[in-house]
C-alpha positions, -999 to +999 in steps of 0.1 A: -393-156+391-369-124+397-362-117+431-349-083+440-327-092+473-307-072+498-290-096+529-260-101+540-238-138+543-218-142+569-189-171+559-188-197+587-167-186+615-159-155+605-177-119+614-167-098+582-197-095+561-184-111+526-214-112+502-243-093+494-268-107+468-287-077+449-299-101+422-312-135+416-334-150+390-342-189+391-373-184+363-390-209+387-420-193+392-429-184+355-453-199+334-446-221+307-441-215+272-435-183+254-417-159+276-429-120+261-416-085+266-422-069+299-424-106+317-397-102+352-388-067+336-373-085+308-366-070+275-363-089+240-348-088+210-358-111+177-375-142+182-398-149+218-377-169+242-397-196+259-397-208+296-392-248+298-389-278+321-353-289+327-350-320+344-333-319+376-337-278+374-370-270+373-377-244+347-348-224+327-351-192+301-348-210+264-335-195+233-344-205+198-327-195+167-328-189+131-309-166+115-322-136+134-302-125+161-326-130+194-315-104+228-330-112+267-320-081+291-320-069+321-316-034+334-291-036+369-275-002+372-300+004+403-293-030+420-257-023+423-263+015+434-282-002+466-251-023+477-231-020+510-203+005+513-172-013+507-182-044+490-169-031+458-165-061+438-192-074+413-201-111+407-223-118+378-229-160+372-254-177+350-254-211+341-256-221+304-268-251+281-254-249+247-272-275+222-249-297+196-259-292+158-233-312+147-258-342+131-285-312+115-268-311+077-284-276+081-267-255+108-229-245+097-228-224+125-239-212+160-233-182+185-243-176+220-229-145+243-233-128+275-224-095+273-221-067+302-227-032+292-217+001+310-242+029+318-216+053+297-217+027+269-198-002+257-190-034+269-176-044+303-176-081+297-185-103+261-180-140+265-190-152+229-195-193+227-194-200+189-192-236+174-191-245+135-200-274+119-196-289+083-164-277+071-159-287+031-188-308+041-176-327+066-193-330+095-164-323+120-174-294+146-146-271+162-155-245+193-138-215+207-145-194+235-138-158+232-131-132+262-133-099+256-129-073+286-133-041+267-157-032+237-147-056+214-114-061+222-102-097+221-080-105+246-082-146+252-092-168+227-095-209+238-097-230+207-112-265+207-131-269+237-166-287+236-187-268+260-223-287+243-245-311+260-241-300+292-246-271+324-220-250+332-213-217+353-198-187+340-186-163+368-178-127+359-159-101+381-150-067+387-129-050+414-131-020+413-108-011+441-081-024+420-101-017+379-094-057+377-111-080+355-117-118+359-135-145+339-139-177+360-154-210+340-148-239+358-159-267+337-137-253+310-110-247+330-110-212+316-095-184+341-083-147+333-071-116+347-073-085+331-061-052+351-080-023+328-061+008+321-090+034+331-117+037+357-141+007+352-181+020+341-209+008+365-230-023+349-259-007+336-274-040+324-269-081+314-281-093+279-278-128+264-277-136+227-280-162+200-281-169+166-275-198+140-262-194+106-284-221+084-273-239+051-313-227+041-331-200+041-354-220+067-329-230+086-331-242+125-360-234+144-350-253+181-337-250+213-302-233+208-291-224+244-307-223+278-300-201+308-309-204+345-296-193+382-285-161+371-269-139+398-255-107+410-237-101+442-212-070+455-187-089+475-161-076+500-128-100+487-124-124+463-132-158+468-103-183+474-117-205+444-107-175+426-074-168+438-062-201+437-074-207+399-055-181+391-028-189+405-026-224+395-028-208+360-001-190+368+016-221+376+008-246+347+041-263+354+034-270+387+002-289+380+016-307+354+036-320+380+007-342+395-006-371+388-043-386+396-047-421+394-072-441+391-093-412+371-120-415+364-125-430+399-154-448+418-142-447+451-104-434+457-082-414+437-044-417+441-023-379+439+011-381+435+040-364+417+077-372+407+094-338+425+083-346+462+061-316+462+050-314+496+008-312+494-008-296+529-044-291+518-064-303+491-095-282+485-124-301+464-146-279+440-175-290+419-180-277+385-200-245+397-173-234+419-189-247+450-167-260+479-173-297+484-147-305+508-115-294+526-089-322+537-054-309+551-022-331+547+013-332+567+036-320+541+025-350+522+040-361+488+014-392+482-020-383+492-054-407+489-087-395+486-116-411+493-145-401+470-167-427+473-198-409+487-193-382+459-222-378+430-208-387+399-194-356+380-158-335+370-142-320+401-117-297+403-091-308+431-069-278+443-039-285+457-022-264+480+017-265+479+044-240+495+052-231+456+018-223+449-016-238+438-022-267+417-054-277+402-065-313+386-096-323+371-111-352+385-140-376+376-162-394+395-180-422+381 
């Protein structure tokens, strides 16, 4: 169900009000099965998205393909007009299935996007997922992500990452105190800054796409990508998981200068590295960004973690060093 929401989170300990939530849609409360025009204020494009059961998720927004491009909207521009003065950063997330074709002799190709639009036209944000299959018929598949941050305008493009088969979280921002840019994907280990040359538009609205290119005329009729948990907050700062992606991507030599050990672990993972970087925190993320855990170190070079009461899952392990931020991706089994 969409919820329209206006409160304020405090973060623990601290009286500065840091995020206000002006959107929220879980599609929890919807029934299931074809999901028409006008349902939530949604608008559609192309073929009828469905509502369906996700186990472990309750229900999620499904989008089927053919060869018709298929559109789900939704109009914001008023959300973001009700926000607090001075929380002047937006935060759009979603979460996001993408199905595998790669055994279906049919599908050569798929394409899935979130794209933000300005109320004076054009793009704020397109992140276009796109994965072929069948090259000189062979049944070898290649994906890419593309960022774009501006109408069209490529400006990061990550080759060879499999992001099928499984949830992930996409995290868009906009400062626009400072007309910055960020894309923040965890599970990919996909982060971006963009500082735009001209005054940023206000979102007017978010829209999600899909399409397959078919071998037939029939083509594929299923489940292409599903969507649920889509957000939109006006923050006050950026989050810390932020800044210190960023600036461990900044910093790709330093965090190839650690080492995890065993990995993947069942119970604890070993951290080391061959410089005597001195570690004084290690800051445990899951996959969705969410803080798991803090533990701070003495300057340490060698550090064990005990993960043993973790769920099984890829976490990102941020490690906290007087040259900067390093991040590792760990495994639990």
């Amino acid at each position: 169900m969409k919820k329209y929401i206006l409160f304020l989170i405090p973060l623990l300990f601290i009286n500065t009000l840091y995020s206000q939530v002006l959107y929220e849609e879980t599609f929890d409360n919807y029934t299931l099965g074809s999901f028409y025009k006008g349902t939530g204020n949604w608008n559609f494009l192309g073929n009828v998205p469905e509502i369906v059961q996700e186990p472990n998720r309750g229900n999620v927004l499904a989008i089927r393909g053919n060869q018709v491009n298929t559109y789900a909207w939704q109009y914001v521009s008023q959300m973001w007009s009700n926000k607090t003065a001075g929380h002047n950063i937006l935060l759009v997330e979603y979460d996001v299935y993408y199905e595998d074709f790669l055994n279906n002799n049919n599908v050569e190709q798929h394409n899935s996007e979130l794209t933000l639009h300005g109320v004076t036209g054009g793009y704020l944000f397109r992140i276009l997922f796109t994965r072929g299959y069948n090259y000189g018929g062979s049944p070898i598949a290649k994906s890419n992500v593309e960022v774009f941050f501006d109408n069209n305008i490529l400006k990061k493009d990550y080759n060879n990452i499999n992001f099928t088969k499984s949830w992930f979280t996409v995290k868009l921002y906009i400062d626009y105190d400072t007309n910055k840019k960020y894309v923040y994907i965890p599970a990919l280990n996909i982060v971006k800054e963009e500082a735009m040359g001209a005054t940023i538009s206000v979102l007017d609205r978010i829209a999600f796409g899909s399409r397959v290119i078919a071998a037939n005329a029939t083509g594929y009729t299923g489940v292409i990508a599903k969507y649920d948990n889509i957000r939109m907050e006006a923050l006050k700062t950026l989050p810390q998981e932020l800044i210190d992606a960023i600036l461990s991507n900044n910093n790709e030599q330093l965090t190839a200068k650690f080492n995890l050990y065993p990995n993947p672990a069942s119970n604890v993972v070993n951290i080391t590295n061959n410089e005597n970087r001195l570690v004084n925190q290690v800051a445990i993320y899951d996959t969705a960004g969410k803080l798991i855990k803090t533990q701070s170190f003495n300057d340490q070079t060698e550090l064990r973690l005990n993960i043993e009461n973790f769920a099984s899952g890829t976490y990102l392990l941020h490690l906290q060093t007087a040259e900067g931020t390093a991040v590792k991706k760990l495994v639990k089994e």
